[in-house]
Short mmCIF file of the C-alpha atoms (twelve columns), coordinates in Angstrom:
data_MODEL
# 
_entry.id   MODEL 
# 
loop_
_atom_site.group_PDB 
_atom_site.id 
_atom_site.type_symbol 
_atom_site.label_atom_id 
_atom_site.label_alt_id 
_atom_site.label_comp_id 
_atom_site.label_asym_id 
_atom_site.label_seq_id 
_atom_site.Cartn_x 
_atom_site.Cartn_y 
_atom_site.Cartn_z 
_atom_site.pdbx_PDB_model_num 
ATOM 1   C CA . UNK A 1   63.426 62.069 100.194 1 
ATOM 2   C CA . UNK A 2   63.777 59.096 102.676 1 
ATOM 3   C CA . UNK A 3   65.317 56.210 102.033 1 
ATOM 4   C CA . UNK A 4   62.413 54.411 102.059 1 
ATOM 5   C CA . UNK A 5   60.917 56.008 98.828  1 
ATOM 6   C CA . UNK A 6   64.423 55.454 96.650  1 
ATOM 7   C CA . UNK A 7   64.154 53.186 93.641  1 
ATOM 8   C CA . UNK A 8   66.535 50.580 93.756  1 
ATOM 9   C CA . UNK A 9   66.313 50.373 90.371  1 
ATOM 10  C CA . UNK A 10  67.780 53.440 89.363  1 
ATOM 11  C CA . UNK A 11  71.276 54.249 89.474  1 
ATOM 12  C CA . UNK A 12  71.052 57.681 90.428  1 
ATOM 13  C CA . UNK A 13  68.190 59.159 92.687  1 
ATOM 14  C CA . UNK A 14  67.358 62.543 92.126  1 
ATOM 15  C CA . UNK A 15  66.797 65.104 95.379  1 
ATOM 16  C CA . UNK A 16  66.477 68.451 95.946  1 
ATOM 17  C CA . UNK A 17  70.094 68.792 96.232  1 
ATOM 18  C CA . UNK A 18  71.749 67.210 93.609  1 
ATOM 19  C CA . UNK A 19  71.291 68.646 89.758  1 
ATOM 20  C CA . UNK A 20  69.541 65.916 88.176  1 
ATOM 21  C CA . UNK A 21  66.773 66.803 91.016  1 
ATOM 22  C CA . UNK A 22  66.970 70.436 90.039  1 
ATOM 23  C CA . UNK A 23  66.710 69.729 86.686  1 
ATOM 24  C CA . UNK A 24  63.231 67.952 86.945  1 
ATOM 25  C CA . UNK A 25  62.300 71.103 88.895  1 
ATOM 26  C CA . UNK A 26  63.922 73.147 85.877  1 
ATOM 27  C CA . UNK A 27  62.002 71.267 83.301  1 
ATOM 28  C CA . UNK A 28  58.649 71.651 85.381  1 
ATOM 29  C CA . UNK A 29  58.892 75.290 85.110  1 
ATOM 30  C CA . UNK A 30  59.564 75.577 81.947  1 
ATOM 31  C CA . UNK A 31  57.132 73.015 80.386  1 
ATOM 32  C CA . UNK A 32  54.618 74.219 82.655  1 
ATOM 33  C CA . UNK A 33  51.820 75.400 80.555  1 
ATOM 34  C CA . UNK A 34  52.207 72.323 78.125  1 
ATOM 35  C CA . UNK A 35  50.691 69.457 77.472  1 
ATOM 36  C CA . UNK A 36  51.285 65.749 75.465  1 
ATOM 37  C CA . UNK A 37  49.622 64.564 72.370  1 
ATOM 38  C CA . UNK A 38  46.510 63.228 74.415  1 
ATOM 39  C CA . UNK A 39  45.776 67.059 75.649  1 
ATOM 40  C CA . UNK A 40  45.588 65.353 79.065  1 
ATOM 41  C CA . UNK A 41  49.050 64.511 80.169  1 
ATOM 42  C CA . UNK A 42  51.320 67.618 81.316  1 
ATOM 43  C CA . UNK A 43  54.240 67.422 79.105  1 
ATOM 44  C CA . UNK A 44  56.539 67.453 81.665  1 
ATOM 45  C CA . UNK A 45  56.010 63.357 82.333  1 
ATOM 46  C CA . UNK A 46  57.618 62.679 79.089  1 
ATOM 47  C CA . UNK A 47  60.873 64.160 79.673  1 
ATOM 48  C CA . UNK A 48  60.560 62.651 83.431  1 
ATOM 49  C CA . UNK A 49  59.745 59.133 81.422  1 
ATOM 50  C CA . UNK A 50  62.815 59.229 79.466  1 
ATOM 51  C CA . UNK A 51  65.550 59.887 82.125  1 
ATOM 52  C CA . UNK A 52  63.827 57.275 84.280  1 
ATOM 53  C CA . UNK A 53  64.228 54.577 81.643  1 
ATOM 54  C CA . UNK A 54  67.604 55.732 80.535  1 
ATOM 55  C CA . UNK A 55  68.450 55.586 84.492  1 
ATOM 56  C CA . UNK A 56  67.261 52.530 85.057  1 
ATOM 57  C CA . UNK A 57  69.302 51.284 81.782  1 
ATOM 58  C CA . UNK A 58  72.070 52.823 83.224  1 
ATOM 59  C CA . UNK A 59  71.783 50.933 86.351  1 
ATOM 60  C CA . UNK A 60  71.335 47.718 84.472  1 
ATOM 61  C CA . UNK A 61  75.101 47.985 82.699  1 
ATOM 62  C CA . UNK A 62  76.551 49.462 85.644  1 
ATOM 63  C CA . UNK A 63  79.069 47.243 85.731  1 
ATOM 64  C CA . UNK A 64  80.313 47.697 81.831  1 
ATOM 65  C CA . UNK A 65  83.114 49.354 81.246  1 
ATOM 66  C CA . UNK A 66  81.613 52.392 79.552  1 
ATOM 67  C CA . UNK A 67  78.997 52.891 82.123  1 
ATOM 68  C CA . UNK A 68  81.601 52.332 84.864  1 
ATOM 69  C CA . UNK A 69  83.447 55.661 82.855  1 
ATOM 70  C CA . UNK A 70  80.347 57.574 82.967  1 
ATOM 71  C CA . UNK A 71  80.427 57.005 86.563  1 
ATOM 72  C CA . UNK A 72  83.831 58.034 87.683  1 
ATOM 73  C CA . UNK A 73  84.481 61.172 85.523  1 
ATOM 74  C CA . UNK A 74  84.300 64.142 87.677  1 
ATOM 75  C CA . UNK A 75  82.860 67.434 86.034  1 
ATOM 76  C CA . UNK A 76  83.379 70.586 88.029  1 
ATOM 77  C CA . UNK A 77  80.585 73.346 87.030  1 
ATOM 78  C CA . UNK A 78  80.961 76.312 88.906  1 
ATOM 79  C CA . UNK A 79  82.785 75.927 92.587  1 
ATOM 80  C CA . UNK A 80  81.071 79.482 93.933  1 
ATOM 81  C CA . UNK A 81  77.101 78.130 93.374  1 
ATOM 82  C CA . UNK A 82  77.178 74.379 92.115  1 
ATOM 83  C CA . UNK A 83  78.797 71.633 92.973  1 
ATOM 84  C CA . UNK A 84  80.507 69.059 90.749  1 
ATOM 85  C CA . UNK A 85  78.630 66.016 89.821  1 
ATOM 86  C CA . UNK A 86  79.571 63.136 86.990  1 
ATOM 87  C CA . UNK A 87  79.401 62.516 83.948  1 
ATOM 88  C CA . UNK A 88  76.390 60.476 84.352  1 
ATOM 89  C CA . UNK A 89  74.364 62.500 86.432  1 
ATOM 90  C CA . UNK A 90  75.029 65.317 83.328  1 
ATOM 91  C CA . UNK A 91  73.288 62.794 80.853  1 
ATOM 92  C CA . UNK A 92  70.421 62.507 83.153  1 
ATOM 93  C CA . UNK A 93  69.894 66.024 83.057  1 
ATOM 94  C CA . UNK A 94  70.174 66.340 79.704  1 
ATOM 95  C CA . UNK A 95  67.446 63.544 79.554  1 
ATOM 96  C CA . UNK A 96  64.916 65.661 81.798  1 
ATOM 97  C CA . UNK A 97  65.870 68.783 79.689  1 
ATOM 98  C CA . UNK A 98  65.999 67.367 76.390  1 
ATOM 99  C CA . UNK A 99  63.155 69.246 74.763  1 
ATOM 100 C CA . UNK A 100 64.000 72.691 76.822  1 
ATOM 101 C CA . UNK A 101 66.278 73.917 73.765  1 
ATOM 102 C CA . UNK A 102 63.542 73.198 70.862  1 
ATOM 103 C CA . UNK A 103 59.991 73.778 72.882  1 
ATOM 104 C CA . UNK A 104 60.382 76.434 75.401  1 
ATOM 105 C CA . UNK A 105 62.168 79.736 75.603  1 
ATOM 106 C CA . UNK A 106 65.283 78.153 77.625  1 
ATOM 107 C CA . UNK A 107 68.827 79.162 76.084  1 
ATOM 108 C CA . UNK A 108 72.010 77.160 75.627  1 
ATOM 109 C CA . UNK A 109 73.470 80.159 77.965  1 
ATOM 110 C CA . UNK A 110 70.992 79.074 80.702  1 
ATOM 111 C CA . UNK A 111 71.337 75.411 80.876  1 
ATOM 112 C CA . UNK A 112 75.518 75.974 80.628  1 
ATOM 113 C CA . UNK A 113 75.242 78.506 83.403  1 
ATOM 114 C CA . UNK A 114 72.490 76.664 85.786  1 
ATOM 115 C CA . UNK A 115 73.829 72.783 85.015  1 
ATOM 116 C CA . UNK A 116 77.071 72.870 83.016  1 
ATOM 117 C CA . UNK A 117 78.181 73.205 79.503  1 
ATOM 118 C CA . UNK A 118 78.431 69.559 78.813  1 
ATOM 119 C CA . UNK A 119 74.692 69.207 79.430  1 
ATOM 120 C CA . UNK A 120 73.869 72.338 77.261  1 
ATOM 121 C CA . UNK A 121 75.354 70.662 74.847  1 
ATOM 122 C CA . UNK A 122 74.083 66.684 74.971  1 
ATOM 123 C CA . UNK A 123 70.657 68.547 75.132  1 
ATOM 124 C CA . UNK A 124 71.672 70.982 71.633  1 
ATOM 125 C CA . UNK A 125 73.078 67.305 70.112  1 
ATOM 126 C CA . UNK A 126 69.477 66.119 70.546  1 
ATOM 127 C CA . UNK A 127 67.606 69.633 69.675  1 
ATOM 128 C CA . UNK A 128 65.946 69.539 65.756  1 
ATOM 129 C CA . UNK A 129 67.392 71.461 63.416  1 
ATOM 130 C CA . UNK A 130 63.884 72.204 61.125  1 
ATOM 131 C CA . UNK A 131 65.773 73.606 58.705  1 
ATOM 132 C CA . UNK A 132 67.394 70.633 57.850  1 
ATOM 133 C CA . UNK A 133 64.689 68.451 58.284  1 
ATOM 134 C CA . UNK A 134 62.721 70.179 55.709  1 
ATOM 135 C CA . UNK A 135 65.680 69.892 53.490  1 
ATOM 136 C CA . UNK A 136 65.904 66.358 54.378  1 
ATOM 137 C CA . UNK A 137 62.149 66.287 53.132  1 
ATOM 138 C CA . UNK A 138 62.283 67.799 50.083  1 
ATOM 139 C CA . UNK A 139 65.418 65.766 48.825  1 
ATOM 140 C CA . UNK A 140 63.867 62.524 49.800  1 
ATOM 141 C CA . UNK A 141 59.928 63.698 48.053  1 
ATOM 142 C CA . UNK A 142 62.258 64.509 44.871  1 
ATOM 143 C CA . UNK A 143 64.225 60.937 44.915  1 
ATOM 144 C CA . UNK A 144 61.159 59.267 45.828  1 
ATOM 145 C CA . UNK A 145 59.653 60.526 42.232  1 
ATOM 146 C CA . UNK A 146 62.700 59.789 40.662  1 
ATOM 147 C CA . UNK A 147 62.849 56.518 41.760  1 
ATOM 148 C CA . UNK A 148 66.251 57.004 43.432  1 
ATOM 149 C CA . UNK A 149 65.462 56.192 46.900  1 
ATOM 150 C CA . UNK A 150 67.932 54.150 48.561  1 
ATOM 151 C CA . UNK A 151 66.602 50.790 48.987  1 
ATOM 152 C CA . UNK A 152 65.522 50.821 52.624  1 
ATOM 153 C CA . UNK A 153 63.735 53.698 52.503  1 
ATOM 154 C CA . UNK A 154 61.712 52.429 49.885  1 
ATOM 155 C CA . UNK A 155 61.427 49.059 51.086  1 
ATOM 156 C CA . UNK A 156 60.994 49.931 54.912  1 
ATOM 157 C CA . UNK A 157 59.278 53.106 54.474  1 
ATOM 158 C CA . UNK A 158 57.254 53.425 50.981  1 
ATOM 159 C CA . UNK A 159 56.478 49.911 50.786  1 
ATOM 160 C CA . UNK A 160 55.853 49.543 54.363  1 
ATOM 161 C CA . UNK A 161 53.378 52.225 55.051  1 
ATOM 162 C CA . UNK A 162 51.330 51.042 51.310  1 
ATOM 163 C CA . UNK A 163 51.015 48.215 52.893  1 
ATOM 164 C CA . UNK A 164 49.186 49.366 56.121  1 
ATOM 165 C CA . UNK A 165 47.479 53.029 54.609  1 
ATOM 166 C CA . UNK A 166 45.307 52.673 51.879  1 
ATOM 167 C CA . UNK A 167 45.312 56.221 51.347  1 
ATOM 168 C CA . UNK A 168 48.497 57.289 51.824  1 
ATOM 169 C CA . UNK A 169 49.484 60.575 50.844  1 
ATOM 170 C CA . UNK A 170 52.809 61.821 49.379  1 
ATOM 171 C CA . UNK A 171 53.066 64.555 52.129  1 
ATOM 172 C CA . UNK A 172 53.178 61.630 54.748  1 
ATOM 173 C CA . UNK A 173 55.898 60.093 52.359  1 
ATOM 174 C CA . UNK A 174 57.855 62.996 52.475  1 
ATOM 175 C CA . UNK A 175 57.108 63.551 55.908  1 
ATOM 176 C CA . UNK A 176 57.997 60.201 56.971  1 
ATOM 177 C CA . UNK A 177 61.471 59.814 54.471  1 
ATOM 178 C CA . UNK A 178 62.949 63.188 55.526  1 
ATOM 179 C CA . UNK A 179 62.782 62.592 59.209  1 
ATOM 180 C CA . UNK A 180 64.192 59.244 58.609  1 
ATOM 181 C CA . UNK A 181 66.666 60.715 57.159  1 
ATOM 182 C CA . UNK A 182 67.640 63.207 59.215  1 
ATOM 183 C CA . UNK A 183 67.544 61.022 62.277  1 
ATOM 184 C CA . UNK A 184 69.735 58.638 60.956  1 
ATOM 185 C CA . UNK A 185 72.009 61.737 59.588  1 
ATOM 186 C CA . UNK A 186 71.859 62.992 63.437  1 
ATOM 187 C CA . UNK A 187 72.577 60.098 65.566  1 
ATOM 188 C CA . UNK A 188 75.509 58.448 63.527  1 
ATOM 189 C CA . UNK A 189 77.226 62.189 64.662  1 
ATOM 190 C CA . UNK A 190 76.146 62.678 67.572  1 
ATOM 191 C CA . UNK A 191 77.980 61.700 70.667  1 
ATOM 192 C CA . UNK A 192 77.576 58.744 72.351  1 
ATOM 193 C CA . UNK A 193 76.265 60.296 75.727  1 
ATOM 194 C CA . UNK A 194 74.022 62.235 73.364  1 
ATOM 195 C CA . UNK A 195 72.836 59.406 71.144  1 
ATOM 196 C CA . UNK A 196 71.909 57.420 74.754  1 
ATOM 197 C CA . UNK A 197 69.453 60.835 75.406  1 
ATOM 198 C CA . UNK A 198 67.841 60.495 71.654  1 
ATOM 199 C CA . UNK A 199 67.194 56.662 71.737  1 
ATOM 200 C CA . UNK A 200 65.374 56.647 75.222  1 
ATOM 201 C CA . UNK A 201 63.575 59.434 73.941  1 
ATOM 202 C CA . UNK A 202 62.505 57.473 70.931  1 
ATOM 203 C CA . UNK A 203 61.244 54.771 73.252  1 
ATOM 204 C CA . UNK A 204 59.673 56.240 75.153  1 
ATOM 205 C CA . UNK A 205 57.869 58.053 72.589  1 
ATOM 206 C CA . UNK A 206 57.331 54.855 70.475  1 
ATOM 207 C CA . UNK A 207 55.714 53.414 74.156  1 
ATOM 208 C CA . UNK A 208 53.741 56.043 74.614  1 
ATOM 209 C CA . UNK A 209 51.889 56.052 71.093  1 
ATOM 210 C CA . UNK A 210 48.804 53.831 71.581  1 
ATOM 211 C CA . UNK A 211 47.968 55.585 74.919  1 
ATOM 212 C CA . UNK A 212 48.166 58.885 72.640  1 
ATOM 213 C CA . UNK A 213 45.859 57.505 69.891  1 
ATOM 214 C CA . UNK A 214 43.633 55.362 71.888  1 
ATOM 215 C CA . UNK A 215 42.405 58.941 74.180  1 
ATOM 216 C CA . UNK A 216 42.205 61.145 70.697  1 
ATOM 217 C CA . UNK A 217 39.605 58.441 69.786  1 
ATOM 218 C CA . UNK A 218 38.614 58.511 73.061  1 
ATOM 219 C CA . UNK A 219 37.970 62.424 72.864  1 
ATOM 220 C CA . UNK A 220 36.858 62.343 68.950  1 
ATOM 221 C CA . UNK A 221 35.259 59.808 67.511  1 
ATOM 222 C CA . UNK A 222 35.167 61.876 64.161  1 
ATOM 223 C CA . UNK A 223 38.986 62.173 64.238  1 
ATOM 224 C CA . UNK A 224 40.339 62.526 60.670  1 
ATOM 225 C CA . UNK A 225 42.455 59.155 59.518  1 
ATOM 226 C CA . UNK A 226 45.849 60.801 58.980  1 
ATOM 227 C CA . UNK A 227 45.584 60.895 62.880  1 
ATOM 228 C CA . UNK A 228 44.745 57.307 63.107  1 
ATOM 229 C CA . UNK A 229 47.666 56.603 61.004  1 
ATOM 230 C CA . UNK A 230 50.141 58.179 63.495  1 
ATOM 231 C CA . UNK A 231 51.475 55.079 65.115  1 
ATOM 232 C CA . UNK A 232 51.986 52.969 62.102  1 
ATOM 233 C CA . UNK A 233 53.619 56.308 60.672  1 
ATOM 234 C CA . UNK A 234 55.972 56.787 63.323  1 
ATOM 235 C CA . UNK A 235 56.887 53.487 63.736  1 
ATOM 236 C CA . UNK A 236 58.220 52.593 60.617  1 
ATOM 237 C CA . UNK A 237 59.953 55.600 60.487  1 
ATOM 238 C CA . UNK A 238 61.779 54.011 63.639  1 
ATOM 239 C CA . UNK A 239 62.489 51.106 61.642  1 
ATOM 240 C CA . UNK A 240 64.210 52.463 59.089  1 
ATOM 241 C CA . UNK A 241 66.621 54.754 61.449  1 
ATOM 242 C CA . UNK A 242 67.380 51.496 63.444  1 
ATOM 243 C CA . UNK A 243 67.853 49.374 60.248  1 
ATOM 244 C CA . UNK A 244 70.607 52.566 59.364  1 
ATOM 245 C CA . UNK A 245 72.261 53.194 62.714  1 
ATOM 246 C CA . UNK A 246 75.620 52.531 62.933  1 
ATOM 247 C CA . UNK A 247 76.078 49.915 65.233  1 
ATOM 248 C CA . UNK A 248 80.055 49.502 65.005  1 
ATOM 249 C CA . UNK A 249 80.446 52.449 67.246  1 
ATOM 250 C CA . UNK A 250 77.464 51.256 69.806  1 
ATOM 251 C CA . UNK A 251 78.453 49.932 73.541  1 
ATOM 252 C CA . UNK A 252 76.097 47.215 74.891  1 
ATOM 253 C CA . UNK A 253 73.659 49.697 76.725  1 
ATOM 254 C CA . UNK A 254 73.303 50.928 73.016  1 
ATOM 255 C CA . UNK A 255 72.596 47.919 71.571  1 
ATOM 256 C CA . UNK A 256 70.628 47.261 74.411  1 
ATOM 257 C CA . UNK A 257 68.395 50.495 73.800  1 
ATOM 258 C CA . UNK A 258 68.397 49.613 69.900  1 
ATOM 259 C CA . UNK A 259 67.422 45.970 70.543  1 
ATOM 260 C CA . UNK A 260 64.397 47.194 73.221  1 
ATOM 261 C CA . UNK A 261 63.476 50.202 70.625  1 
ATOM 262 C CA . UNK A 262 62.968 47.064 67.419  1 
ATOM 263 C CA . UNK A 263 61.246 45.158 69.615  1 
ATOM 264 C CA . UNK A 264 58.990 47.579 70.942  1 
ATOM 265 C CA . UNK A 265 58.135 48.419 67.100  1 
ATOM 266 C CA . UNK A 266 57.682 44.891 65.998  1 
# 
């Protein structure tokens, strides 16, 4: 890559020598044969999407203290085949492999041994659990017939999507309650690096959900509603984990990534 091409914007560039460039190739590979929502974008470009945002975040609070920490910790992978890189450049990675864990074949034992154990593990913080997710949805379709809900999930949720979906169905309620709840379960315990991962992801996705609906209709014009609805759907479930995050632990690139993520929904 000459120097020519690098993005000043970004505060690390990937290459073919340092990990986060081998981890794009990584995630290439593995996400090879699939494809986004739209059935025209390789899937690959999301993954890319995110750790170029979060990098150019990154480069934006450079100068903060936390950021500034991210930069000058050292991690030392394996001496005999990789060489050490920082804490940073591990989040990257994790960025670009951040759906490797829950959508392809990839191992925890591969990403540890191929780009270190801390980004095995940022990218297992941010893998699904389904389990508890449909847990998380079945508790939440029971309060919401109890009329036990706490109040933001009615109010944000229930009340929000009644107000857009005439006919909304109480699978999309329960749906749309148990992920809430589980992402706002999952990112109040999930590390910091790991919780910077998850909410560029979110952006990203919430960015790149009227280019998916607009080419379904594009491709369909019989497409069923509940397909329609997808944006409004995922969006105030996005409101309701950012109403519930807890922001007393959050840096400013957090809030930062919180504040961008509300507006991008509003």
């Amino acid at each position: 890559m000459s120097s020519s091409s690098l993005d000043t914007t970004l505060l690390i560039v990937p290459n073919e020598t340092n990990l986060f460039g081998k981890s794009i190739q990584f995630a290439t590979l593995k996400h090879a044969s699939q494809m986004r929502k739209d059935n025209k974008t390789p899937y690959v470009e999301h993954p890319k999407s995110v750790a170029k945002r979060l990098n150019q975040f990154l480069a934006q609070f450079k100068d903060t203290p936390y950021v500034q920490s991210l930069m000058n910790q050292t991690i030392q992978i394996d001496a005999n085949t990789i060489p050490s890189t920082t804490l940073c450049e591990s989040i990257l990675c994790a960025a670009v492999l951040h759906d490797t864990l829950e959508d392809t074949e990839t191992t925890f034992e591969e990403l540890s041994t191929q780009f270190g154990a801390i980004t095995a593990t940022f990218v297992s913080e941010v893998t699904n659990d389904d389990t508890r997710v449909k847990a998380l949805c079945e508790k939440k379709l029971q309060e919401y017939r109890e009329h036990t809900l706490d109040e933001s999930a009615r109010t944000i949720i229930v009340d929000g999507l009644h107000s857009q979906i005439d006919d909304l169905s109480e699978t999309v309620l329960k749906k749309r309650l148990g992920r809430g709840a589980y992402f706002v379960e999952k990112l109040n315990s999930m590390s910091l690096e790991a919780l910077l991962v998850k909410l560029t992801d979110r952006l990203d996705n919430i960015l790149d959900v009227p280019t998916v609906v607009r080419s379904q209709h594009d491709d369909n014009d019989d497409l069923k509603p509940k397909h329609t609805h997808f944006d409004t759907e995922y969006k105030y479930e996005t409101r309701y984990v950012m109403v519930n995050i807890d922001r007393s632990r959050l840096t400013p690139l957090h809030e930062e990534l919180v504040s961008t993520i509300v507006k991008a929904i509003n």
